[in-house]
LOVO-641265 format. One record per residue (C-alpha): z, x, y negated; residue in three letters. Coordinates in steps of 0.001 Angstrom, whole numbers, plus 500000, padded with zeros to 6 digits. Example, Ala and Ser with C-alpha at 12.3 -4.5 7.8 and 13.67 -1.06 7.14 Angstrom:
<recs>
REC       pz       px       py   residuo
REC   507800   512300   504500       ALA
REC   507140   513670   501060       SER
</recs>
This chain:
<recs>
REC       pz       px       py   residuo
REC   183054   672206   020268       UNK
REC   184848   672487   017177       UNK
REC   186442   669853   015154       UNK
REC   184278   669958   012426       UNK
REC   180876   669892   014833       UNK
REC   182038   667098   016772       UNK
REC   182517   664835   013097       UNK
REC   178967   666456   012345       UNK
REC   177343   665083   015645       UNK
REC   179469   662055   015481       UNK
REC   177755   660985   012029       UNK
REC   174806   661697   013120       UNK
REC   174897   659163   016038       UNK
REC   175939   656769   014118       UNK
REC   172722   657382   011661       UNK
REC   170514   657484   014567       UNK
REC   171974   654321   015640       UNK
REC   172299   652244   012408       UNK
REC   168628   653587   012201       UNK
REC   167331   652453   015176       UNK
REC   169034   649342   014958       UNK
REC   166785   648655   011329       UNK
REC   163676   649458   013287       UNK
REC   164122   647142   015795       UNK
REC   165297   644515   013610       UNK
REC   161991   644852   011277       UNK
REC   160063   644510   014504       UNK
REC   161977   640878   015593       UNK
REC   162160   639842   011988       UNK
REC   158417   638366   010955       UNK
REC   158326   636525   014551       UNK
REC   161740   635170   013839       UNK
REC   160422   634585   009905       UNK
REC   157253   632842   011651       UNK
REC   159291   630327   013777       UNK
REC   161697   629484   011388       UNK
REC   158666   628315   008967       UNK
REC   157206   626409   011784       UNK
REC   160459   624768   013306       UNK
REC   162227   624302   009885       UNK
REC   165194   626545   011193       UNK
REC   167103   629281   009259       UNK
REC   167443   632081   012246       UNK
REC   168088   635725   012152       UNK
REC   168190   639308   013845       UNK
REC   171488   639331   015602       UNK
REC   173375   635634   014362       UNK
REC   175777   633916   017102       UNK
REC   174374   630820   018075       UNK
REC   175643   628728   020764       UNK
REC   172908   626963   023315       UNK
REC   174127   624357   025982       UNK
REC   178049   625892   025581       UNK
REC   177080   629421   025728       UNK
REC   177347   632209   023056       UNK
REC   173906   634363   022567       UNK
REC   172353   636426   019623       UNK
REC   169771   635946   018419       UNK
REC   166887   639262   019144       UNK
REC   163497   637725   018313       UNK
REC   160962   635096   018556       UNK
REC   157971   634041   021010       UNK
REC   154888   632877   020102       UNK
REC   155084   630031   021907       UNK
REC   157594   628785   019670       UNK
REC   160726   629935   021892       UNK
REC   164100   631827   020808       UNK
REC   164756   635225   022535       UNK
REC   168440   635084   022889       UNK
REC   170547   637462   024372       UNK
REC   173616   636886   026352       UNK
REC   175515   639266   028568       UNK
REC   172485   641644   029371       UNK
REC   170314   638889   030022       UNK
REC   167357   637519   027512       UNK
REC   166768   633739   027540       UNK
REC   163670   631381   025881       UNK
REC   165592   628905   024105       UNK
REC   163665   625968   022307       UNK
REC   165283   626888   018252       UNK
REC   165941   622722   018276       UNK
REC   168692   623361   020738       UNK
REC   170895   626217   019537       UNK
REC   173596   626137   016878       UNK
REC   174602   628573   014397       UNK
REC   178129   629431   015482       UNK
REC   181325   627819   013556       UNK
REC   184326   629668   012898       UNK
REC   186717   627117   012241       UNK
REC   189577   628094   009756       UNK
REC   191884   625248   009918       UNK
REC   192239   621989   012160       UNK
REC   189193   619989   012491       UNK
REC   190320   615784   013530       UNK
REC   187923   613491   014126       UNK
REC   188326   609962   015834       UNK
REC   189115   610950   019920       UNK
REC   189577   614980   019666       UNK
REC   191034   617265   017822       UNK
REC   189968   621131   017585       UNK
REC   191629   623829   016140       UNK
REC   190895   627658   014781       UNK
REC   191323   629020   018672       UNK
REC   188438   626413   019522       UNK
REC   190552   624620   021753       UNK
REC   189424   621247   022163       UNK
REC   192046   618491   022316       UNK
REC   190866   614658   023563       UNK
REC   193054   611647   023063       UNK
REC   193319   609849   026150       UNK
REC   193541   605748   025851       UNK
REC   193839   603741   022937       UNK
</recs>
């Protein structure tokens, strides 16, 4: 395979891909548009959230009123009042007994 073929068939994945990404993201959307008017939440195809200390994206909605969320090859029903968008922190955040910083390292102060 020639140079020039492989770039061909290489752009071409990556419109098949992008593509069939979009469809699949139309299909998750009006469930995830449904919830969010029923719950009061602001959640989308493919955002970070973090539920219980764990990482997931978001890929869809139930009708039950559950979150699909994905996290490593695994789909969980998550009730949308306990995930959080994630935080990327850019500086130091201080509050009264811990510290945190960009790395999301969190630092406790032990005793008064």
């Amino acid at each position: 395979m020639s140079p020039e073929e492989r770039e061909k068939k290489r752009r071409w994945m990556m419109e098949y891909n992008r593509r069939r990404k979009a469809s699949s993201a139309k299909t998750a959307q009006p469930d995830l548009d449904a919830l969010n008017a029923i719950c009061g939440t602001r959640f989308r195809y493919g955002q970070q959230i973090t539920v219980m200390g764990v990482r997931g994206t978001v890929s869809g909605a139930l009708e039950g009123g559950y979150l699909l969320v994905k996290h490593k090859g695994r789909t969980y029903h998550i009730n949308p009042h306990d995930a959080y968008p994630v935080i990327n922190l850019s500086g130091t955040v201080t509050f009264d007994g811990w510290t945190m910083g960009p790395s999301g390292k969190l630092k406790i102060k032990k005793g008064n």
